[in-house]
Phi, psi and omega in degrees: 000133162302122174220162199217136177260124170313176185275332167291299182301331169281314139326306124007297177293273173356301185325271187314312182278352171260019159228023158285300170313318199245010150086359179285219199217130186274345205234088184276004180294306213261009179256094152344310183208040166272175201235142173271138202227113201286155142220116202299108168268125144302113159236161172295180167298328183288331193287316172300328171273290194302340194250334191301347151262004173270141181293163200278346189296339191248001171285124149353112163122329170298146170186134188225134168225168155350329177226007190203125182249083194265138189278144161279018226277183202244129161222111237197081161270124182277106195252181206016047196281116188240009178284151163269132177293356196263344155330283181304327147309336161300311168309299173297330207290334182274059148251128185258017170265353191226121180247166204211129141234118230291343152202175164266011163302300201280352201264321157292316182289349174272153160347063206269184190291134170281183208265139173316121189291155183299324183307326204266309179310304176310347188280306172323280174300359198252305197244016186048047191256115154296341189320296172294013208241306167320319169286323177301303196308308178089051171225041178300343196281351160319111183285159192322328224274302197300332172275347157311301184315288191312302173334279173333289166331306208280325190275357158263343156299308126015294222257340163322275197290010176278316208277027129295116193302315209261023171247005203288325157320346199283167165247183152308332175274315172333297210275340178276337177309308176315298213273297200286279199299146193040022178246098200260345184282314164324275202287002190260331199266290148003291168296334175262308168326149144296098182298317216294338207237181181312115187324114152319165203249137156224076183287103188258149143287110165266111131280331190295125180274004186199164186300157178271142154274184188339287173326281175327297164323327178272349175319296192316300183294307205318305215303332207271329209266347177267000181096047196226148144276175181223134208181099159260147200247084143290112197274353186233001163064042173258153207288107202244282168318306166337302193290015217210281225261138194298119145009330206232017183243352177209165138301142132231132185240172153221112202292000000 
């Protein structure tokens, strides 16, 4: 009998045969203390449908051993996306994998973190310890492992945004105010997911008639450096993301 394998099960097969070669380790339920690591897969637009809802094990690019796991994830702006969005948010918001934010107008507007006091940014630098910035933040209920990530998170942003021409002035209190303080659906979201299992949604509405600033871009990095795909929905392609971020950091199509 003629038989045809789906795009999971032929990933699936792949998987498995590449960790008979290489000796990585199959039961990745049982791995304890590797340590996890996002890494931004390219796709196509076609690829990009078929993978946004596939578990991370079957994306290009996974791979687990003992001591070290990489996630594959998705970064992405969709320009001339003309379905309403608040439809498609409807269909999605009882996911508890998938957050939405309704534009970056609103996004501006909002309320960020007061500015860090010298003590505590200094304990920060010197010893990368989060602990008061987390007591400020009211996001102690987080567990060791998942406040490791967020560390981890902030400090490739921290190096991300020195190497932005048009950031280059910000400081270090600039960018943990941006990425900690008033982003409370990320870490509540953090605290609940499985990294292990399908990479949790971050769904943007670009509406915003003019480029995102500062904030948002570091939003933008925690969530993707946190295990989120990240997938912006322009319905008019206007240059938001553009003006920030290098080529080699999202996809981008058009439909």
């Amino acid at each position: 009998m003629k038989s045809n394998k789906s795009i999971r099960k032929k990933a699936s097969d792949e998987y498995s045969k590449d960790l008979l070669q290489s000796g990585l380790v199959s039961d990745i339920d049982h791995i304890q203390d590797a340590v996890l690591k996002p890494v931004r897969l390219s796709v196509t637009m076609k690829e990009l449908g078929l993978l946004l809802f596939e578990s991370a094990e079957v994306r290009s690019g996974f791979s687990a051993d003992l001591n070290e796991i990489n996630i594959p994830v998705l970064f992405a702006k969709i320009n001339g996306f003309d379905e309403d969005f608040e439809s498609i948010y409807k269909k999605l918001k009882d996911s508890e994998k998938v957050d939405y934010l309704s534009s970056f107008y609103l996004l501006k507007r909002e309320a960020y973190a007061p500015k860090l006091s010298d003590d505590v940014l200094s304990n920060f630098e010197e010893s990368y310890n989060l602990a008061e910035i987390f007591e400020q933040a009211n996001i102690n209920y987080l567990s060791p492992q998942k406040k490791t990530y967020i560390l981890s998170a902030l400090l490739s942003v921290c190096s991300d945004i020195a190497s932005f021409d048009q950031f280059k002035e910000r400081s270090i209190s600039d960018v943990v105010s941006a990425a900690i303080f008033g982003n409370d659906r990320l870490f509540k979201m953090l605290h609940h997911y499985e990294l292990l299992s399908e990479p949790p949604k971050l769904f943007v509405d670009d509406s915003s008639k003019q480029p995102i600033n500062f904030e948002v871009v570091v939003r933008l990095l925690m969530y993707h450096y946190l295990f989120f795909d990240v997938i912006i929905l322009s319905k008019r392609a206007y240059s938001s993301i553009e003006e920030y971020f290098p080529a080699d950091y999202y996809d981008e199509f058009r439909l």
